[in-house]
C-alpha positions in Angstrom: 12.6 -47.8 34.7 12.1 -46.3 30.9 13.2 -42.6 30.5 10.4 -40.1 29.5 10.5 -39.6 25.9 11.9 -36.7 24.5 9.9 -33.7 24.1 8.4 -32.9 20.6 10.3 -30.3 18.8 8.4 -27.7 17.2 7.6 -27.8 13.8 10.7 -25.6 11.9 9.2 -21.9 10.9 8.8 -21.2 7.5 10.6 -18.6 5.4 8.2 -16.0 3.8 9.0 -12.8 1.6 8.4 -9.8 2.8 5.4 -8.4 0.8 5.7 -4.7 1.8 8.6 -3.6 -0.3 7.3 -5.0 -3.2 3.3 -4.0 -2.8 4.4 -0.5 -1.8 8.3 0.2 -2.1 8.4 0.0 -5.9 9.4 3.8 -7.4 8.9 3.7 -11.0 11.7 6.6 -11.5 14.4 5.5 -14.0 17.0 6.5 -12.7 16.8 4.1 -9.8 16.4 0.8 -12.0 20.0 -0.2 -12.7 20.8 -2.5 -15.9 23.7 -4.3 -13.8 22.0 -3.6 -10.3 25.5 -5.2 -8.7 28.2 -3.5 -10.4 26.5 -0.5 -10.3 25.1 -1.0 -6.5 29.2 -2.4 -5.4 30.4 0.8 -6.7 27.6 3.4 -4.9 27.8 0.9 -1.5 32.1 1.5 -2.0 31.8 5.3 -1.9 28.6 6.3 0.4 30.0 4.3 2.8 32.9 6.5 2.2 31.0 9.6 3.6 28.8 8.3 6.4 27.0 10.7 8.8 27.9 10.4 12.2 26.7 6.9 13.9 26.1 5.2 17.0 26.9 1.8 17.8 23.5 0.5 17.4 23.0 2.4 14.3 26.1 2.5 12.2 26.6 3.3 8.2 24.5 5.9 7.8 24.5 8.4 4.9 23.0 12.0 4.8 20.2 12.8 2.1 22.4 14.9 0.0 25.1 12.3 -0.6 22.6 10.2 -2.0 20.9 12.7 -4.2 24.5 13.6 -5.8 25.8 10.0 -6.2 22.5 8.6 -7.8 21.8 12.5 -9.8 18.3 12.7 -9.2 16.6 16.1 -7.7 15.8 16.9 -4.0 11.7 16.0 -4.5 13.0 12.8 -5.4 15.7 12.3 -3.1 13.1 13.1 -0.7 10.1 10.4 -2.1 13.2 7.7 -1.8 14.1 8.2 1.9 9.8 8.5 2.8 9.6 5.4 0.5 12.0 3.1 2.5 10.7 4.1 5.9 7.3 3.2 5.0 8.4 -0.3 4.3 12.0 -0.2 7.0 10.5 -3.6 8.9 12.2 -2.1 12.6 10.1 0.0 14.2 12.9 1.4 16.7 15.2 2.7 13.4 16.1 6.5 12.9 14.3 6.6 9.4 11.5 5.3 10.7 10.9 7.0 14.0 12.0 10.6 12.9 9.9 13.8 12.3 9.4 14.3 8.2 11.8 17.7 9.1 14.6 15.5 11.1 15.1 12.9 8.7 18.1 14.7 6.7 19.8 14.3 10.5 19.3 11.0 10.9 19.7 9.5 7.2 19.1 6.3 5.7 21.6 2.8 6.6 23.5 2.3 3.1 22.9 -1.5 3.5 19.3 -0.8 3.6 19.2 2.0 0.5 21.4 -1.2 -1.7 18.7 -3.5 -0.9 16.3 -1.0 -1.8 17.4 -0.6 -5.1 18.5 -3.6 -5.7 14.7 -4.8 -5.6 13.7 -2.0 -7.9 14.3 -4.3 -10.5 11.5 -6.2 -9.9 8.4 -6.7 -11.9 5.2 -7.5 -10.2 3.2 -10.8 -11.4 0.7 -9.8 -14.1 -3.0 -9.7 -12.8 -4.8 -12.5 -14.0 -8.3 -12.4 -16.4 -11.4 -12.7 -14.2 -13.1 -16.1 -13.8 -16.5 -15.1 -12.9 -19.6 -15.3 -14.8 -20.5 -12.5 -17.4 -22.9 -11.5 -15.5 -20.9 -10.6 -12.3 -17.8 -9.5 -14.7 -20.2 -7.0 -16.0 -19.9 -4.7 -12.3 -16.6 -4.3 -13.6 -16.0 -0.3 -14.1 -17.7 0.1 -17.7 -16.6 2.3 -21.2 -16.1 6.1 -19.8 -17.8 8.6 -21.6 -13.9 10.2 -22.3 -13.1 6.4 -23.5 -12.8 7.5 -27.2 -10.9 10.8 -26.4 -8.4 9.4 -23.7 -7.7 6.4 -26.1 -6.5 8.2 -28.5 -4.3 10.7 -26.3 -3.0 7.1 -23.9 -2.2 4.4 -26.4 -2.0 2.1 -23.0 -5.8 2.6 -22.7 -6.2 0.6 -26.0 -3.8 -1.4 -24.0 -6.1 -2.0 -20.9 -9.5 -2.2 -22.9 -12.4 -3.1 -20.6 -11.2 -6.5 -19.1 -11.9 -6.8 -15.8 -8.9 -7.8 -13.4 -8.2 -9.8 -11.0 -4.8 -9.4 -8.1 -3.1 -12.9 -7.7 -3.9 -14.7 -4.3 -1.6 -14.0 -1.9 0.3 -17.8 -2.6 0.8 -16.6 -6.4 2.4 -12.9 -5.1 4.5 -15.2 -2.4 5.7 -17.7 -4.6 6.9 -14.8 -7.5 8.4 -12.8 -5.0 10.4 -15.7 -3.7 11.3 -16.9 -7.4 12.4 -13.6 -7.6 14.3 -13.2 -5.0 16.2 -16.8 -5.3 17.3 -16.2 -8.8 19.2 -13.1 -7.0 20.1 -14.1 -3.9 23.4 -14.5 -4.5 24.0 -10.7 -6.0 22.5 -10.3 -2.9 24.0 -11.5 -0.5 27.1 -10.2 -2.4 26.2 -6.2 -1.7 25.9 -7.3 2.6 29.2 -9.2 2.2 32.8 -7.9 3.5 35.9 -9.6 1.8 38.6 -11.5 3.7 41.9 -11.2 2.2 44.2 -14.8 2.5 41.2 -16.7 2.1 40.7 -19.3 -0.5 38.1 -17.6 -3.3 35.1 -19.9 -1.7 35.5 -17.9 2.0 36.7 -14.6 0.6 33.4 -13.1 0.8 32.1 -13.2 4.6 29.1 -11.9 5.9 29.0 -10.3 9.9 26.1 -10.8 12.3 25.3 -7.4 11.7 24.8 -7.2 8.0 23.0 -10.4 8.3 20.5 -9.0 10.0 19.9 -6.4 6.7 18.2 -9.3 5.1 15.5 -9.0 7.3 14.3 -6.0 4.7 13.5 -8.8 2.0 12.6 -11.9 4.7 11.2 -12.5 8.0 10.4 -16.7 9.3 7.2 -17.8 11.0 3.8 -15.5 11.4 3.0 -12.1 10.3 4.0 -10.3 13.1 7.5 -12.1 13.8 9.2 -10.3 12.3 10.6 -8.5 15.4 12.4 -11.3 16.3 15.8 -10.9 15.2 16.6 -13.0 12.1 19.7 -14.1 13.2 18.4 -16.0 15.7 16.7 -18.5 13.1 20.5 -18.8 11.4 21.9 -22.3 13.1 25.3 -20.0 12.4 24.2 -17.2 14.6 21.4 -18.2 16.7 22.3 -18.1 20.7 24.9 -15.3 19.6 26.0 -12.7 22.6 24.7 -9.3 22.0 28.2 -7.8 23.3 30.3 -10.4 22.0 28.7 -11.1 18.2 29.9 -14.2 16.3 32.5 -14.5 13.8 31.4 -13.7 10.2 30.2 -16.5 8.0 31.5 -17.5 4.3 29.2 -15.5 2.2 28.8 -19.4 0.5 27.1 -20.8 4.0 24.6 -17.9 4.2 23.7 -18.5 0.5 22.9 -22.1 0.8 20.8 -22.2 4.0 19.0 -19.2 2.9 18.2 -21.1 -0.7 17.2 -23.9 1.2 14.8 -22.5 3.2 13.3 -20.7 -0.4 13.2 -24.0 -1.5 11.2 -25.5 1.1 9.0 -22.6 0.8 8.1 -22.5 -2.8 7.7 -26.4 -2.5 4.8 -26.2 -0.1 3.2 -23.3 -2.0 3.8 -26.0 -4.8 2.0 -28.4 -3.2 -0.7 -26.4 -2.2 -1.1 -25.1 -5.9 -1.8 -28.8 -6.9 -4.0 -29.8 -4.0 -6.2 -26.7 -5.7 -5.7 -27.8 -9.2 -6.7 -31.9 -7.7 -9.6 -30.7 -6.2 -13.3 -31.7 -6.7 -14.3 -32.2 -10.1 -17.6 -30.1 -10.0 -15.5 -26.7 -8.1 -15.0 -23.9 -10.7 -12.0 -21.7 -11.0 -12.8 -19.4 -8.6 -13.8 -21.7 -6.3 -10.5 -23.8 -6.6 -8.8 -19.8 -6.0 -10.9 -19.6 -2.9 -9.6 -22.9 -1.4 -6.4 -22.2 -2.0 -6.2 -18.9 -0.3 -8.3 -21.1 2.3 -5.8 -23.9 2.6 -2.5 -21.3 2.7 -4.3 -18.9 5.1 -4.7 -21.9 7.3 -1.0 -23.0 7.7 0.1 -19.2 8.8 -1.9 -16.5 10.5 -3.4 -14.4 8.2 -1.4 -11.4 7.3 -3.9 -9.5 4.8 -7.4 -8.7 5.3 -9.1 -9.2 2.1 -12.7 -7.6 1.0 -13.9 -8.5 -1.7 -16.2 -8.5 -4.3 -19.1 -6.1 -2.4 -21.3 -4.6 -5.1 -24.6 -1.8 -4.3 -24.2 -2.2 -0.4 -22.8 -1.0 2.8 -20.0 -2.6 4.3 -18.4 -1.7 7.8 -15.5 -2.8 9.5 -14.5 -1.5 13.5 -10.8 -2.7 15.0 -12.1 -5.3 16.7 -13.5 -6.8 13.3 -10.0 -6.5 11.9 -7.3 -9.6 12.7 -4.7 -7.5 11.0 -3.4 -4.2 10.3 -3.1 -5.2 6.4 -6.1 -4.6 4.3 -6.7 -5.1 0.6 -10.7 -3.6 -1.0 -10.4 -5.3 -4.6 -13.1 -5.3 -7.0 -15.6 -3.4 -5.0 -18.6 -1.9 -7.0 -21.6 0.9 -6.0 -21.1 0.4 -2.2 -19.7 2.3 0.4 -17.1 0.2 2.2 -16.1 2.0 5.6 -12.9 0.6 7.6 -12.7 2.5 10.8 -9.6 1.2 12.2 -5.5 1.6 12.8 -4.0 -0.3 10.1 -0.1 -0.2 9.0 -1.2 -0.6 4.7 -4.1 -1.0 2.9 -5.1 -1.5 -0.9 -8.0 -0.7 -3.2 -7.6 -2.9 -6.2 -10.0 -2.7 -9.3 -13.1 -0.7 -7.6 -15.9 1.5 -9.2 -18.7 3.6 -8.3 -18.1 3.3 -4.8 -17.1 5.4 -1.3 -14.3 3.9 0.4 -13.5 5.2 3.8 -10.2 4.0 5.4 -9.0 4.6 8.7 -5.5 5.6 9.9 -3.0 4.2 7.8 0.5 4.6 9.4 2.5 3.6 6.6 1.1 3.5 3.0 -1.9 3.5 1.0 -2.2 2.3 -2.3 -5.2 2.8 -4.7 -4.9 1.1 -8.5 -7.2 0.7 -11.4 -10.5 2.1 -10.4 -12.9 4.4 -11.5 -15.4 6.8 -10.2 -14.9 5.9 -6.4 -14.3 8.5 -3.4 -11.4 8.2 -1.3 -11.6 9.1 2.3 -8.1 8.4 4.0 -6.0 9.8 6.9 -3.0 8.4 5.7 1.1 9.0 6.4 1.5 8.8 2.7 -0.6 7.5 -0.2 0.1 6.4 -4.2 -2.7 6.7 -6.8 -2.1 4.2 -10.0 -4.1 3.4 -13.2 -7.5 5.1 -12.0 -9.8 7.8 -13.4 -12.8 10.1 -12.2 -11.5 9.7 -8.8 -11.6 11.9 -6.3 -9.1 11.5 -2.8 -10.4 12.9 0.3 -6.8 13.3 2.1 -5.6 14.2 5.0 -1.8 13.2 4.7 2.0 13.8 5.7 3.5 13.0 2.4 3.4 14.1 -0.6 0.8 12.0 -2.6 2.3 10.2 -5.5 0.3 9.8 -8.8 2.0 7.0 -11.2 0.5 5.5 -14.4 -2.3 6.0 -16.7 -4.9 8.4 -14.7 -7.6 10.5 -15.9 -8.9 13.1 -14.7 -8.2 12.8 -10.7 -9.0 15.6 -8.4 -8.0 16.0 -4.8 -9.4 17.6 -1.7 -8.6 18.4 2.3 -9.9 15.6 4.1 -13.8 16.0 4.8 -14.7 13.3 8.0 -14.3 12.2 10.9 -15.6 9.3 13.7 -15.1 8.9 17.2 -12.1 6.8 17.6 -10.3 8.5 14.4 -7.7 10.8 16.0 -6.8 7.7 18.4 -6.1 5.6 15.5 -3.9 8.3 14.2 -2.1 8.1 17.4 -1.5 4.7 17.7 -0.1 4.4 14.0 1.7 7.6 14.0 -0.5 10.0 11.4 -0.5 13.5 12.6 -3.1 16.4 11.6 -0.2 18.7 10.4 0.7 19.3 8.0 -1.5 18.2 5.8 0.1 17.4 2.1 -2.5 16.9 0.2 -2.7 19.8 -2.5 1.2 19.0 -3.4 0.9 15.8 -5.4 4.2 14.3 -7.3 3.3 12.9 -10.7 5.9 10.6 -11.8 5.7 8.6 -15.9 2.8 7.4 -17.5 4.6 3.5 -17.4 5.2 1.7 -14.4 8.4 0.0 -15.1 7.4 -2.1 -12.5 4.6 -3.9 -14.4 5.6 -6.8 -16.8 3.0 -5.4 -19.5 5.1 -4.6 -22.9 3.6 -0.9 -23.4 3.6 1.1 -26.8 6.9 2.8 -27.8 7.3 6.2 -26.6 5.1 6.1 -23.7 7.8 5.5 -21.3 8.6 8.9 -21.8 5.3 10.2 -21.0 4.4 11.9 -17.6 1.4 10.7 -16.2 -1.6 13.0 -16.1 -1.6 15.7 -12.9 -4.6 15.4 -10.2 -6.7 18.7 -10.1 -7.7 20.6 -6.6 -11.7 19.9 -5.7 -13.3 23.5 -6.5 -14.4 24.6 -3.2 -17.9 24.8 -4.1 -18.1 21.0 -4.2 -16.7 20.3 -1.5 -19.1 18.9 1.5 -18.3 16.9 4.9 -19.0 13.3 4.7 -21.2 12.4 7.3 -20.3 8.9 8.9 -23.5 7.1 10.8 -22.8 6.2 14.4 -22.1 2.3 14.6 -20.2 2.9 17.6 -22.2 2.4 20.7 -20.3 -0.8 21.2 -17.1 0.0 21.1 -16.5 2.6 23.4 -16.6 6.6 23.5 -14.1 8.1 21.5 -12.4 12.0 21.6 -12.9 13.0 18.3 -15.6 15.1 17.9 -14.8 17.2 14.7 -12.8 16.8 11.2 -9.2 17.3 13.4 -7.6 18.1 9.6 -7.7 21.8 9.6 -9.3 22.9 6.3 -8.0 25.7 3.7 -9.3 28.9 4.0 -10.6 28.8 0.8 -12.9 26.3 1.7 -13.8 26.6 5.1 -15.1 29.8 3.5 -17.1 28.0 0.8 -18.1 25.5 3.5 -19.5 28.7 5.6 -21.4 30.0 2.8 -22.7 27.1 1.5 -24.2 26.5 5.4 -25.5 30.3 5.7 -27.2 29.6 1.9 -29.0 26.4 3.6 -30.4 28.4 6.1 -31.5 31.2 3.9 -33.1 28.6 1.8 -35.1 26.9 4.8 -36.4 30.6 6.4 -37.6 31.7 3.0 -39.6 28.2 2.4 -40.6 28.4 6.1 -41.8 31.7 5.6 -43.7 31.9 2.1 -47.4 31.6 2.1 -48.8 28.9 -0.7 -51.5 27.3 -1.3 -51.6 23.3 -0.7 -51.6 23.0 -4.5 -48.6 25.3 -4.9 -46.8 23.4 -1.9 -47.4 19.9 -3.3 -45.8 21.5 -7.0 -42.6 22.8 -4.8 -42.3 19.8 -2.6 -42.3 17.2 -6.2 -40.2 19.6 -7.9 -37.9 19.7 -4.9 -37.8 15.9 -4.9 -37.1 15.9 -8.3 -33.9 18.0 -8.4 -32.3 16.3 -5.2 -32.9 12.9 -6.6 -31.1 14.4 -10.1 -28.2 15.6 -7.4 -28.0 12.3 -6.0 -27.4 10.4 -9.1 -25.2 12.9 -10.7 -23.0 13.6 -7.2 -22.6 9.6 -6.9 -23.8 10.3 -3.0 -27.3 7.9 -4.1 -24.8 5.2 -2.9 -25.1 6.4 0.9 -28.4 5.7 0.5 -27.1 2.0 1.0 -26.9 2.8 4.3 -30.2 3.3 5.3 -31.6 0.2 3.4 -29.4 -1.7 5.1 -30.2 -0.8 8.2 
């Protein structure tokens, strides 16, 4: 009688980078970009770990905020944006930085193996956007010549710099497969910072790495699906998989880790590879942006997807609920005249290249990050939120963080958060934004250059700060009113804006209601003739369709034609 065959194995998982760090853990602050990121980052490692606050077993080398801020020299707003940086893109949800009140976190500091890899990857430079392949006529959506082109061009040489090319973010296999190039050419200064040295070893097995600092490389990697990533990484390591919680294996040569993790980067840049040419060998009669479109198609079918893209809407409404969302990772790139609501709990989201447009998000729990658009309304409830490259914007906000303002912006003006939906302060529950306080009138405005972007900029620039966001006057401040889509998913508690607003303009806000009442009891009460009454109701149609156009609110009127 013929044994059974074997069971199948399961396919091996693959290796992936993590994106968040480098979408939103980038600070472009000099003074945390090293030019010899290991000798410098040995040294700091060697003496915060030196000082360490006191640690628990299951959270061990910690350092206190002020240590930090001496040995790196940089000022306590700064120290501050660093330690709110790296817990917005920590991957544990269970560690101290992560889980503790904005007030708590100088008791619980930051892991000094996780602040090394931090900077350590502050060195990196994000892959250029690429030149739009569309036809001019779609291209032409793209935000067009400002009236303050000529004047801001020749105060910002970088907008002579930027032009009025419309851009285009990499697919999500390009940012993969730079990230991992990036991170193989410095693995092994890497793996270097985690490692412990082993003295009367030969120089191969000096270096060793323990279970424990292993497991610090899950900051930079995770294997398998979005949303693995709580599975320890050691157990994917043949050298410390099956490994007893209370009796950890023995360290590992530095040299082992080194090669199987380079193996693994390997196989994963080969199958991006080989997706690349099975886009490039594709049908004959498929233009470029089709090709880009089966590629993202072809690599969102091998994993689950881990970002939700929209794209590309232009003079409509668009709505998305929770249950419309397959991930908490949302990206809104070149979006133009529409208003683009996203009424959900998500962990990051992106607006990318957007114009003319009203973009409501959610609850974001960790970061937001808004880049090169123009004239578009941002509506976010947000733990913390960074503004790059944009102009005529105005942010809607109600956030725990400072927001931070980075690159060439013009003319940015910021406001209390003016919404609400049914389901919002839920979402903020589940994701962990709270209604107080509220940061958003205390912006940090960092340089006008990005380090972080691998465009060569005009001399000088670099020195530059970039251009400070202005507080909405109160008088132009208004609610935004969002439509009721909700009768099919469920009753929710929220019945009001729960962002407390300013006194300043809750008392402009009162006014402005008691004038609109005024306004409607005089009309209601003044005796015309039809005549008269037809000449004050065109006149009256008149100026609120000038209001419309000039306020950029004409695009809510999207709504209502859609529906």
């Amino acid at each position: 009688m013929t044994s059974p065959p074997p069971p199948e194995q399961p396919p091996p998982l693959d290796l992936h980078p993590r994106r968040e760090p480098f979408e939103h853990g980038l600070i472009p602050l000099q003074k945390l970009i090293f030019p010899d990121p290991t000798q410098t980052l040995t040294t700091l490692r060697t003496k915060l770990l030196q000082n360490p606050l006191s640690t628990t077993r299951h959270h061990p080398h910690r350092v206190h905020p002020n240590a930090v801020m001496e040995t790196l020299q940089i000022s306590p707003q700064h120290t501050r944006l660093l330690f709110n940086t790296i817990a917005s893109v920590h991957p544990s949800v269970s560690d101290p930085i992560v889980t503790a009140k904005p007030d708590k976190v100088d008791s619980v500091g930051v892991n000094v193996y996780d602040l090394i890899l931090f900077l350590y990857i502050q060195s990196y430079k994000r892959l250029l956007p690429k030149g739009h392949k569309d036809s001019p006529a779609i291209a032409d959506v793209w935000p067009s010549n400002s009236a303050f082109d000529g004047f801001l061009s020749a105060l910002t040489p970088l907008q002579l710099a930027r032009g009025n090319v419309r851009r285009s973010t990499p697919s999500q296999a390009d940012e993969e497969a730079h990230q991992l190039s990036y991170l193989h050419k410095h693995l092994g200064n890497i793996i270097s910072l985690l490692a412990e040295s082993v003295e009367g070893q030969t120089e191969e097995d000096s270096l060793v790495l323990t279970m424990e600092n292993f497991e610090h490389l899950s900051f930079l990697f995770y294997f398998g699906d979005k949303g693995s990533e709580n599975i320890p990484l050691s157990q994917h390591a043949p050298f410390f998989a099956n490994s007893d919680p209370d009796m950890p294996a023995a360290p590992v040569p530095a040299t082992q880790v080194h090669d199987w993790i380079e193996e693994n980067i390997n196989s994963a840049l080969q199958r991006i590879s080989e997706r690349v040419a099975a886009k490039e060998n594709g049908p004959g009669s498929a233009n470029a942006s089709d090709h880009d479109a089966l590629m993202d198609n072809n690599y969102a079918n091998t994993i689950k997807p881990s970002i939700s893209h929209i794209e590309g809407i232009s003079k409509q409404s668009y709505v998305k609920q929770a249950s419309e969302l397959d991930t908490s990772f949302v990206k809104v790139i070149n979006c133009h005249e529409s208003v683009i609501y996203l009424l959900a709990p998500l962990k990051y989201a992106t607006v990318y290249g957007c114009s003319d447009a009203t973009i409501v998000l959610g609850a974001v729990g960790k970061a937001v990050r808004i880049e090169h658009c123009e004239r578009v309304h941002v509506i976010s409830a947000a733990k913390r939120i960074c503004i790059a490259n944009c102009r005529e914007c105005v942010f809607f906000l109600g956030v725990n963080q400072q927001p931070l303002i980075v690159g060439d912006n013009h003319k940015l003006q910021v406001a209390p958060y003016n919404t609400f939906y049914p389901q919002l302060e839920e979402h903020m529950k589940q994701v962990g934004v709270e209604a107080s306080p509220n940061r958003w009138d205390e912006p940090i405005a960092l340089g006008l250059v990005d380090p972080h972007d691998s465009i060569s900029h005009p001399a000088g620039v670099s020195d530059c700060q970039t251009e400070f966001a202005t507080h909405l006057e109160p008088d132009q401040f208004t609610n935004f009113l969002i439509p009721n889509w909700f009768q099919d998913e469920g009753c929710g508690s929220t019945k009001d804006n729960p962002f407390p607003l300013p006194d300043v303009y809750m008392s402009s806000q009162q006014k402005n209601d008691k004038n609109l009442v005024e306004v409607k009891q005089i009309l209601k009460e003044t005796q015309l003739e039809d005549n008269r009454k037809r000449e004050l109701s065109t006149a009256l149609h008149v100026y609120f369709k000038d209001w419309l156009y000039a306020s950029g609110n004409v695009r809510q009127l999207y709504c209502l034609q859609g529906e």
